[in-house]
C-alpha positions as CSV (number, residue, x, y, z in Angstrom):
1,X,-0.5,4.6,1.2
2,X,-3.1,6.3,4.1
3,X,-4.9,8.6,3.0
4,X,-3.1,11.9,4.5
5,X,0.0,11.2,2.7
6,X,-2.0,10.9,-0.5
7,X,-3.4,14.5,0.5
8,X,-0.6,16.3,1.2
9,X,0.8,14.8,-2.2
10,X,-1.9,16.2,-3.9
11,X,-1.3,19.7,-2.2
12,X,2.0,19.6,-3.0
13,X,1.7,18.9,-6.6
14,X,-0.8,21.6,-6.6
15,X,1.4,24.2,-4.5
16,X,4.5,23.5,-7.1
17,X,3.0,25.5,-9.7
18,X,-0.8,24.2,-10.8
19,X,-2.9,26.3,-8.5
20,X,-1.2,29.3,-10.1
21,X,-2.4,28.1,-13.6
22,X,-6.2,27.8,-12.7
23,X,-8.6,28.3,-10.2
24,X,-10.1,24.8,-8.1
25,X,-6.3,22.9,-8.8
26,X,-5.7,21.9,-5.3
27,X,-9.0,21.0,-4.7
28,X,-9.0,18.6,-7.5
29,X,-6.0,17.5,-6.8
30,X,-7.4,16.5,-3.5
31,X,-10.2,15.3,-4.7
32,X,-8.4,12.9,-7.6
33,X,-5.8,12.0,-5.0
34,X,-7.8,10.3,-2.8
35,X,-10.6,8.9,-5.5
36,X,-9.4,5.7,-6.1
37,X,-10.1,4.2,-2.3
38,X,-13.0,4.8,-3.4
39,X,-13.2,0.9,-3.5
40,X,-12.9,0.5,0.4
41,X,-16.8,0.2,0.6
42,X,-16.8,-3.3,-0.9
43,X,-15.5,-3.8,2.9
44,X,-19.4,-3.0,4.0
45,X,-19.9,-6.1,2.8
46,X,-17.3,-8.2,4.3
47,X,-13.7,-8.9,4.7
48,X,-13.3,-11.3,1.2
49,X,-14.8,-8.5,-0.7
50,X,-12.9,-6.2,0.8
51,X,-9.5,-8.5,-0.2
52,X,-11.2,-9.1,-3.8
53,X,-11.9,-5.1,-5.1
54,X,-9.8,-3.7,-2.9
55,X,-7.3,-2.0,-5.1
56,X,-8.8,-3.3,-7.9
57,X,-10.4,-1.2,-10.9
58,X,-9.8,2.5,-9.3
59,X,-6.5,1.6,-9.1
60,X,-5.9,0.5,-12.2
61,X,-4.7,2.5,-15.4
62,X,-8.3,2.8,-17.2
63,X,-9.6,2.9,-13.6
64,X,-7.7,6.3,-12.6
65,X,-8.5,7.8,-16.3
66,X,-12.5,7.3,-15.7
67,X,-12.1,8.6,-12.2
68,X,-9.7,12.0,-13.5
69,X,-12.7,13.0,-16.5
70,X,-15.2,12.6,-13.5
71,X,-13.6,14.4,-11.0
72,X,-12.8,16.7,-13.7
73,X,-16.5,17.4,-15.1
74,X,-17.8,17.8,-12.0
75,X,-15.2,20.0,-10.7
76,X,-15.7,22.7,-14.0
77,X,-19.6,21.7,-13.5
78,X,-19.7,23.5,-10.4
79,X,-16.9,26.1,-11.0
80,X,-19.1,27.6,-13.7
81,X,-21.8,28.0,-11.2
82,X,-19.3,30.3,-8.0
83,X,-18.2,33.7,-8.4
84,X,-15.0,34.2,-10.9
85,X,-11.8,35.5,-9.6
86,X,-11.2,37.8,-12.3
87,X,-7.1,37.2,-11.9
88,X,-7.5,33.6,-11.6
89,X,-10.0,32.1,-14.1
90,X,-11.3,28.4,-14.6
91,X,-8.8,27.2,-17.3
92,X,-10.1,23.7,-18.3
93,X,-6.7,22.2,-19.8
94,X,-4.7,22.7,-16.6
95,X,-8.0,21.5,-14.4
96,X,-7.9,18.3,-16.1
97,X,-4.1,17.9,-16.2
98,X,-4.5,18.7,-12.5
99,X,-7.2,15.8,-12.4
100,X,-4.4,13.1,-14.2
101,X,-1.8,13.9,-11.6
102,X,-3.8,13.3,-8.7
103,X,-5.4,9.9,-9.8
104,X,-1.9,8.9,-11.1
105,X,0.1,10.0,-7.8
106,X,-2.1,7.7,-5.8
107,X,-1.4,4.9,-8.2
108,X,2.2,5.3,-8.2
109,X,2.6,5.7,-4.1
110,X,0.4,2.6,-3.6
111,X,3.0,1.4,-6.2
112,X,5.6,2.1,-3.6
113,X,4.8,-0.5,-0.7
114,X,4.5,-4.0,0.0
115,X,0.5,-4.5,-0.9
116,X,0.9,-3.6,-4.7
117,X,-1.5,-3.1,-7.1
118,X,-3.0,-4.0,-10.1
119,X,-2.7,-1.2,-13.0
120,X,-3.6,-3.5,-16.2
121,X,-7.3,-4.6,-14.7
122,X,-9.7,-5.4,-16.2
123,X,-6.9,-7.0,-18.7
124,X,-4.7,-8.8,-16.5
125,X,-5.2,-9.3,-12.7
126,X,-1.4,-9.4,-11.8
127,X,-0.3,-8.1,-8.8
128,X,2.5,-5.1,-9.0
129,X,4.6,-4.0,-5.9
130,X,8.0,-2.1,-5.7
131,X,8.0,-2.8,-1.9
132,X,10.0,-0.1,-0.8
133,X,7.7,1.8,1.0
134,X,5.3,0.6,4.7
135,X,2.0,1.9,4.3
136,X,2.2,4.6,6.4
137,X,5.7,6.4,6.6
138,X,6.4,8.8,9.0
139,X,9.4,10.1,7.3
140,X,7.6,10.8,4.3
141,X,4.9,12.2,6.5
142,X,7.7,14.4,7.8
143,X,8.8,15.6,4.5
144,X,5.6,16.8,3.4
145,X,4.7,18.3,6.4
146,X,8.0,20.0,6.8
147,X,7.8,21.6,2.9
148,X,4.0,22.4,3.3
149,X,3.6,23.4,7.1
150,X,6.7,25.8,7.6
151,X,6.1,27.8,4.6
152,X,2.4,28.2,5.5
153,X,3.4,29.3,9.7
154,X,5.8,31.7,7.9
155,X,3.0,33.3,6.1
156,X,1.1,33.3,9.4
157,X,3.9,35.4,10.8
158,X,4.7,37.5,7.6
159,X,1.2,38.8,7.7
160,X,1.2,39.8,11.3
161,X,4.1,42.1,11.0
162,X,3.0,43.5,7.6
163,X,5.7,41.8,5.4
164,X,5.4,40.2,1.8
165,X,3.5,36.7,1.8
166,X,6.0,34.0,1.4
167,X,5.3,31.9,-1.7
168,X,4.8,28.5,-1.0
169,X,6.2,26.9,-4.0
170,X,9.7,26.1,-2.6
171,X,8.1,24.5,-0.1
172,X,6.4,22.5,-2.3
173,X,9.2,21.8,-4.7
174,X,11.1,20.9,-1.6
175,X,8.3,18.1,-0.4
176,X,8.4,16.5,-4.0
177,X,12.2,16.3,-4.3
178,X,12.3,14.9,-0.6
179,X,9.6,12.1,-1.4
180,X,12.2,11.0,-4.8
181,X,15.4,11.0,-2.6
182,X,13.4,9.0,0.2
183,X,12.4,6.0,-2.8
184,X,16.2,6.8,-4.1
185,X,17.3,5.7,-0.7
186,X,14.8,3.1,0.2
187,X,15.2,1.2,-2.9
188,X,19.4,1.4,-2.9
189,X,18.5,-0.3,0.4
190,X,16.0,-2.9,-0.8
191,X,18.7,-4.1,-3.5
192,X,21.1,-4.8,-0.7
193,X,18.5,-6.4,1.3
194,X,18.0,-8.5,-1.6
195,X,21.3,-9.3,-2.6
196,X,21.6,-10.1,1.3
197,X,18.5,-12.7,1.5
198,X,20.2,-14.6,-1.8
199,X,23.5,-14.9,-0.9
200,X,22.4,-17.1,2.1
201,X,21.1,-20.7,2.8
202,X,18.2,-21.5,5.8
203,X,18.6,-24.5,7.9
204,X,20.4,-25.6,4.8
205,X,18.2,-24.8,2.0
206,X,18.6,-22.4,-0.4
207,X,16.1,-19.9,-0.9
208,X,13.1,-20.2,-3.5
209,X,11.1,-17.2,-3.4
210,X,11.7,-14.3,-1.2
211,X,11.2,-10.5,-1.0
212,X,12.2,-7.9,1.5
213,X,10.1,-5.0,3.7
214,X,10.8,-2.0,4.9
215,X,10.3,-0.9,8.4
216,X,8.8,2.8,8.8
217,X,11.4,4.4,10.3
218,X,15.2,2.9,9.1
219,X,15.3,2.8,5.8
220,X,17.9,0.5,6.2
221,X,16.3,-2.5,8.3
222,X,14.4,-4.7,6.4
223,X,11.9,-7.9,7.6
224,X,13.0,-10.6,4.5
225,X,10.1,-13.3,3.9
226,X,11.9,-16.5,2.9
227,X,10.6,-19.7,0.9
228,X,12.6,-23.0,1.0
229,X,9.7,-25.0,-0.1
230,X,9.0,-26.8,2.9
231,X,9.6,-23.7,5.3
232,X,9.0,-19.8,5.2
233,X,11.7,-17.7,7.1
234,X,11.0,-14.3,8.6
235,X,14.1,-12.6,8.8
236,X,15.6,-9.1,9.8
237,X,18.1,-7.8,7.5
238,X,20.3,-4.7,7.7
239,X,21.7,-3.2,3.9
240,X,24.1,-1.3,5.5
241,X,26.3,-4.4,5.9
242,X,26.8,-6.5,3.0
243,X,28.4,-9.2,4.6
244,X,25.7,-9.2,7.5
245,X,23.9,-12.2,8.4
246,X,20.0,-12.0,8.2
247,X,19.0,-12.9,11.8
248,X,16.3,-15.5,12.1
249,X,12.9,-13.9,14.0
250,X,10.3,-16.8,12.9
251,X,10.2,-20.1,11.1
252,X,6.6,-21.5,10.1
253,X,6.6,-25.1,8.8
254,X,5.0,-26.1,5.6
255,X,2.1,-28.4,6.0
256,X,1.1,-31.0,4.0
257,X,-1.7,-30.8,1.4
258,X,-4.6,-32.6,3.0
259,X,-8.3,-32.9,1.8
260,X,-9.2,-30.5,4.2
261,X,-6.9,-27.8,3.3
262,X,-7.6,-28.2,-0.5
263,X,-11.0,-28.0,0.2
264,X,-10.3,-24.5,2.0
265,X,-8.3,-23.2,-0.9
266,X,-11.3,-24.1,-4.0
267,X,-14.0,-22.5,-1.6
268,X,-14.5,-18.3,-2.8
269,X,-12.4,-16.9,0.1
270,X,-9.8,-19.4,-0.6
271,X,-9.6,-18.4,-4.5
272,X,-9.4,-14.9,-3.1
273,X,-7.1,-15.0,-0.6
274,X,-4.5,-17.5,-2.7
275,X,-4.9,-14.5,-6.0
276,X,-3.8,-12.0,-3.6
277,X,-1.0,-13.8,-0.8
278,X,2.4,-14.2,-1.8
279,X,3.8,-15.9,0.8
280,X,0.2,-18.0,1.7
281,X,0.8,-20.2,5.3
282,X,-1.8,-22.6,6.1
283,X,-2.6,-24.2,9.7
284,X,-5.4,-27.0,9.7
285,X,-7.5,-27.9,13.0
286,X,-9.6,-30.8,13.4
287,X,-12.1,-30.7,15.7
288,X,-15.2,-33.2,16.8
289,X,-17.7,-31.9,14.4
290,X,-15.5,-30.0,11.7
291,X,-12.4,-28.8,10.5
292,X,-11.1,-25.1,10.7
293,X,-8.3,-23.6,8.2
294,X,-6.4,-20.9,8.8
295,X,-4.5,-19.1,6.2
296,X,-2.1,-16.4,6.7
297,X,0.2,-13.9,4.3
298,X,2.8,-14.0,5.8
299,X,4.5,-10.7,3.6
300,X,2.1,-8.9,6.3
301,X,4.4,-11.1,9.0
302,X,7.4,-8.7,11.2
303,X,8.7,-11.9,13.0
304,X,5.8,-12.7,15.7
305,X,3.4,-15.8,15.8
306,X,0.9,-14.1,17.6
307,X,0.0,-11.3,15.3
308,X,-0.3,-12.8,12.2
309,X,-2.0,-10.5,9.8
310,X,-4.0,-10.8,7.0
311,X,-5.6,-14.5,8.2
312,X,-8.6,-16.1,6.3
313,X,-10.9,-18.9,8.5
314,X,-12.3,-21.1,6.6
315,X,-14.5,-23.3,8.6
316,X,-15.8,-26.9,7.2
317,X,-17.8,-29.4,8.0
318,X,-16.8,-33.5,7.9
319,X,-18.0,-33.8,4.6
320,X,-15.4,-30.7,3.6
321,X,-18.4,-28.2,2.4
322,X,-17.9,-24.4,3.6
323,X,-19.5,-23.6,7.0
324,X,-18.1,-20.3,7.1
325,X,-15.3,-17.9,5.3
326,X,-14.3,-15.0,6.9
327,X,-11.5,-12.2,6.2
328,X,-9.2,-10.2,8.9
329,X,-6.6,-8.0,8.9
330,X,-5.5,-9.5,12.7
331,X,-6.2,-13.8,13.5
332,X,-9.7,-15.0,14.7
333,X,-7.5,-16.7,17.0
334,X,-4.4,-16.9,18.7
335,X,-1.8,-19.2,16.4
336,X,1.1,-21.0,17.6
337,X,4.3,-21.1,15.4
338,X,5.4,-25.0,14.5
């Protein structure tokens, strides 16, 4: 999930009760929240490195634990060294429970969406997604900042005429329940939309693999990603009807394996890429003096062939050695569907 959602979970989870138990919660909580992205600046270096440690060992189980006692030690480090409240002391058992939620609340909403995760590193490198969620959500975003916004303007205006602060707890409470009903919903809808995807055949073949994505705003409109084998099918689904046909946006042909695209998949970004796609598309180009390899994740895919998201280049020479490998999150070039 961005970043902001991650923060207001954190203030929530803080506002429901911890910051009552012990001064510097919702900082922490801010703090641990947000800690595990901390892996985004492997993307200084480049696109594949970004793809390889890119939730990769923060977000993992013994990743989040290291990151909590951190966040934790420093937090208590520099606690010691402020000005008390005398009603509101450092308690170091709730500070560190505080630290736990917040690394383990951005584990479990990255959880949530299509991208996944990898919890069991450095054990096991396999990929973990509920794929209920798009990375941003704006009705989450709603929910959060209806439960943590209102009650804070009603404080605004409670102080103004001389009344009693509002407690923002309810508010709180009200954001956390409101994020569970919103996976409650989304994932009632994700069965259906998987249900839906099975029950039907493509071109006349039944589908292999497949998985279904949510749009940000209708819970209830889902992008399916289809494999046949020889074809991948990007198709719209609605779970509100059962008995609905999924309607066809995109077809992208299968091509063969050729020397040149086997050679792109054993090269680093290749190895990379292939560990991380789930629905991998490949589009070979021979040119006068070498050979250029595109390959696409088509999970990332909402039905167009001209954006085609998460793309790899490889570029190689005739003798199929690695010119180039580069990483991005839009194509280096425009692609045509076959």
């Amino acid at each position: 999930m961005d970043n902001l959602t991650h923060t207001l979970a954190g203030i929530a989870i803080s506002q429901a009760g911890l910051n009552r138990k012990t001064r510097f919660a919702t900082l922490t909580l801010i703090l641990t929240a947000n800690a595990p992205d901390i892996d985004v600046i492997a993307g200084l270096k480049d696109g594949i490195s970004y793809l390889k440690y890119h939730r990769g060992i923060t977000h993992s189980l013994a990743g989040i634990c290291v990151l909590a006692v951190l966040i934790w030690a420093l937090v208590c480090w520099l606690g010691k060294r402020t000005s008390p409240k005398p009603h509101l002391p450092i308690r170091e058992r709730w500070l560190l429970l505080a630290a736990f939620l917040g690394t383990a609340s951005h584990l479990l909403l990255d959880f949530t969406n299509g991208y996944g995760v990898r919890p069991f590193l450095p054990f096991s490198g396999r990929w973990y997604a509920w794929d209920i969620m798009p990375i941003i959500d704006p009705l989450l975003l709603a929910i959060f900042f209806a439960g943590l916004a209102i009650p804070w303007l009603l404080r605004v205006v409670s102080e103004e005429v001389g009344a009693g602060k509002p407690r923002g707890r309810a508010g709180a409470v009200f954001c956390l329940c409101g994020m569970i009903s919103l996976w409650a919903i989304r994932d009632f809808a994700h069965r259906r939309a998987l249900s839906i995807l099975d029950s039907h055949t493509y071109s006349g073949e039944n589908p292999g693999k497949f998985s279904a994505f949510p749009h940000a705003t209708n819970p209830f409109t889902w992008t399916g990603v289809v494999d046949t084998g020889d074809s991948i099918y990007i198709v719209s689904v609605n779970s509100l009807n059962a008995n609905s046909e999924p309607e066809t946006l995109a077809t992208f042909q299968k091509p063969q394996m050729s020397p040149p695209l086997k050679a792109a998949m054993l090269t680093r970004g290749g190895k990379i890429f292939l560990d991380f796609a789930r629905f991998p598309w490949a589009q070979v180009e021979q040119n006068d003096e070498d050979y250029t390899v595109n390959l696409t994740d088509l999970r990332f895919n909402r039905g167009s062939t001209q954006t085609l998201g998460f793309t790899l280049e490889v570029v190689l020479d005739k003798n199929l050695s690695s010119l180039s490998e580069a990483f991005s999150f839009t194509p280096p070039r425009e692609s045509g569907k076959d």
